[in-house]
C-alpha positions as a Markdown table, in Angstrom:
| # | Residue | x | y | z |
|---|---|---|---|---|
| 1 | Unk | 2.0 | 2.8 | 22.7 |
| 2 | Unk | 3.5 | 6.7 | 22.6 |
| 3 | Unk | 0.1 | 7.8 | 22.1 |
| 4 | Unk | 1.4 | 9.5 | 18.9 |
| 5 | Unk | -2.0 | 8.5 | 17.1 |
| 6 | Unk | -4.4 | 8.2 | 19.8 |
| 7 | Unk | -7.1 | 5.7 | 18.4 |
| 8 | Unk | -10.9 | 7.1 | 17.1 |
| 9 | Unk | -9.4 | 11.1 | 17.7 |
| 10 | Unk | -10.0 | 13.4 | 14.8 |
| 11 | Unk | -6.6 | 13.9 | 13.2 |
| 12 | Unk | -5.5 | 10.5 | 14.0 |
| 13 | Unk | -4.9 | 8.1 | 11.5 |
| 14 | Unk | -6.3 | 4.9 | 13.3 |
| 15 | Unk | -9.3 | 4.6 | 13.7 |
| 16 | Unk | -11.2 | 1.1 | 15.3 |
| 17 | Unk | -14.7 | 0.2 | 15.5 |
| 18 | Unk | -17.3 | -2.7 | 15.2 |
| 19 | Unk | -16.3 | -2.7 | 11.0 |
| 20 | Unk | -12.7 | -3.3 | 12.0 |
| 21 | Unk | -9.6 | -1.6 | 12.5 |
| 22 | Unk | -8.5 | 1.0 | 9.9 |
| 23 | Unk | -5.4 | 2.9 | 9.4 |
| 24 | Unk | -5.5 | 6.5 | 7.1 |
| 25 | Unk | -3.1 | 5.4 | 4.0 |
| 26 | Unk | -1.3 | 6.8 | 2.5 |
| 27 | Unk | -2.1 | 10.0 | 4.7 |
| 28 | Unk | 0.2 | 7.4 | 8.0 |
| 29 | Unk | 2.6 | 6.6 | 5.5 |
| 30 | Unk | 5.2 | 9.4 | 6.7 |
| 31 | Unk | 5.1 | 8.6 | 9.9 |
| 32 | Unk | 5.3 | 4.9 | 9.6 |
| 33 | Unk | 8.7 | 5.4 | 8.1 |
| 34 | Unk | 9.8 | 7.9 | 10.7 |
| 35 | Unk | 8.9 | 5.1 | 13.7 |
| 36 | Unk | 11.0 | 2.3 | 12.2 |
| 37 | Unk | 13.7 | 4.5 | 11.0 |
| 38 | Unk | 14.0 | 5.7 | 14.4 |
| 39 | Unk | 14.4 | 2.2 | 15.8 |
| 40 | Unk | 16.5 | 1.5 | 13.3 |
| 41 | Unk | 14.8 | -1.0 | 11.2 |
| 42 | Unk | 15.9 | -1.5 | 7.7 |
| 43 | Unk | 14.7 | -2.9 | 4.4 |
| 44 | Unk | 11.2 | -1.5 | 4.9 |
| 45 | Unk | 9.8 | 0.1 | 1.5 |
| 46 | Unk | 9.9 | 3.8 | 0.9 |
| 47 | Unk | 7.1 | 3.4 | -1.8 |
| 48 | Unk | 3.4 | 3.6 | 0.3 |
| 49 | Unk | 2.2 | 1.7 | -2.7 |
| 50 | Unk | 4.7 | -1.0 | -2.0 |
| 51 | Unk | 4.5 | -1.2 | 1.9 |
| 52 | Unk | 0.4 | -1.6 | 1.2 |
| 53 | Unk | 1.1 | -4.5 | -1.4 |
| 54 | Unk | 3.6 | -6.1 | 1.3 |
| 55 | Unk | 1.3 | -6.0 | 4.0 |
| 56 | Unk | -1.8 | -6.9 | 1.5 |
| 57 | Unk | 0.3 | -10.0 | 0.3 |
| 58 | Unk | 1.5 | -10.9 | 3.7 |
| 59 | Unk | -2.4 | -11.2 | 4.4 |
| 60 | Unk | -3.2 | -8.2 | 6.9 |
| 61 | Unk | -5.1 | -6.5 | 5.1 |
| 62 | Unk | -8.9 | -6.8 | 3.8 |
| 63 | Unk | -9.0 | -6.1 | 0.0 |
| 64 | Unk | -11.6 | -3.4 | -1.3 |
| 65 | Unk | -14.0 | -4.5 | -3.7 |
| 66 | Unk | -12.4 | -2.5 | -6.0 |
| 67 | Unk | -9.3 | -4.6 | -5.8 |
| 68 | Unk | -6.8 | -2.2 | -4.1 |
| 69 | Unk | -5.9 | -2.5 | -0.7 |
| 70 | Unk | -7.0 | 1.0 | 0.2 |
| 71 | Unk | -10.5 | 1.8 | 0.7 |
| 72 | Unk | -12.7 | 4.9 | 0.9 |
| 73 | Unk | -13.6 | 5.9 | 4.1 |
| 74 | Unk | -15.2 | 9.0 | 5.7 |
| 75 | Unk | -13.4 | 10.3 | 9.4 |
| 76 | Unk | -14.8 | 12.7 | 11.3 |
| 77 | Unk | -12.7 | 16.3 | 11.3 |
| 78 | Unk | -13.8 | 16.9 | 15.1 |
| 79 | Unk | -15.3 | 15.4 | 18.2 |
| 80 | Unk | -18.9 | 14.9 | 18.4 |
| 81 | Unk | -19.4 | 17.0 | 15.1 |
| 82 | Unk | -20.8 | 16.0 | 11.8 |
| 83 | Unk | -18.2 | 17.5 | 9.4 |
| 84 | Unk | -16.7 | 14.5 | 7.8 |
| 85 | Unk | -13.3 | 13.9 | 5.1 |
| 86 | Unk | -13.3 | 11.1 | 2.6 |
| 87 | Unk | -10.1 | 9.9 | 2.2 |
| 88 | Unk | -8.3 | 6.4 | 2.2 |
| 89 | Unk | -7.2 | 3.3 | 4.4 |
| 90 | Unk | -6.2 | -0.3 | 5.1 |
| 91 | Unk | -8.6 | -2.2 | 6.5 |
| 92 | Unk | -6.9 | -4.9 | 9.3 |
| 93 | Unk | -7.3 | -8.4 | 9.0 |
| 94 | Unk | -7.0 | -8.7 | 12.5 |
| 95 | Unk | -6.9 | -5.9 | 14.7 |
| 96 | Unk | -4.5 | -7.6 | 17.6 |
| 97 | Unk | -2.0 | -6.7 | 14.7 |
| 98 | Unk | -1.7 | -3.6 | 15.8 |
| 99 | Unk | -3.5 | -3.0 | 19.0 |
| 100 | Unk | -2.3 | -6.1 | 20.6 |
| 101 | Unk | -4.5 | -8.1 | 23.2 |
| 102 | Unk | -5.9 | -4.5 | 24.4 |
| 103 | Unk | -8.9 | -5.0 | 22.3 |
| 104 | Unk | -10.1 | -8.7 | 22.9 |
């Protein structure tokens, strides 16, 4: 809702499309921690391995066929270009997780 990661923008960590809705991890890991610590939320886990296995066993998230909860993935590094980064993500269950009733 701050529009701190704007969805599908290079540099963003969130990125939805027809193959589901992915979050960069442990690249948003940082600034997952900052949000709830700044609304005051506590118990969440400081480990990024931890948080994924807590949302992984809490069933949000779509296991890789390599067993982990992150994937591979490839995100563009600017608008309209072709230059490309691999690096990791979740995979969302369900998308309205996140993005709420905006995307049905």
């Amino acid at each position: 809702e701050s529009g701190r990661w704007p969805i599908n923008k290079p540099g963003s960590p969130v990125w939805f499309g027809s193959d589901g809705l992915f979050v960069e991890w442990p690249g948003a890991h940082a600034g997952v921690l900052e949000h709830f610590d700044a609304l005051g939320m506590r118990g969440l886990p400081r480990s990024s391995v931890t948080l994924a296995e807590v949302l992984g066993k809490a069933d949000l998230l779509i296991r890789a066929e390599s067993g982990l909860w992150v994937r591979d993935v490839l995100l563009p590094t600017r608008e309209g270009g072709p230059h490309e980064r691999r690096t990791t993500a979740f995979r969302f269950v369900d998308p309205t997780v996140l993005l709420g009733h905006t995307v049905i």
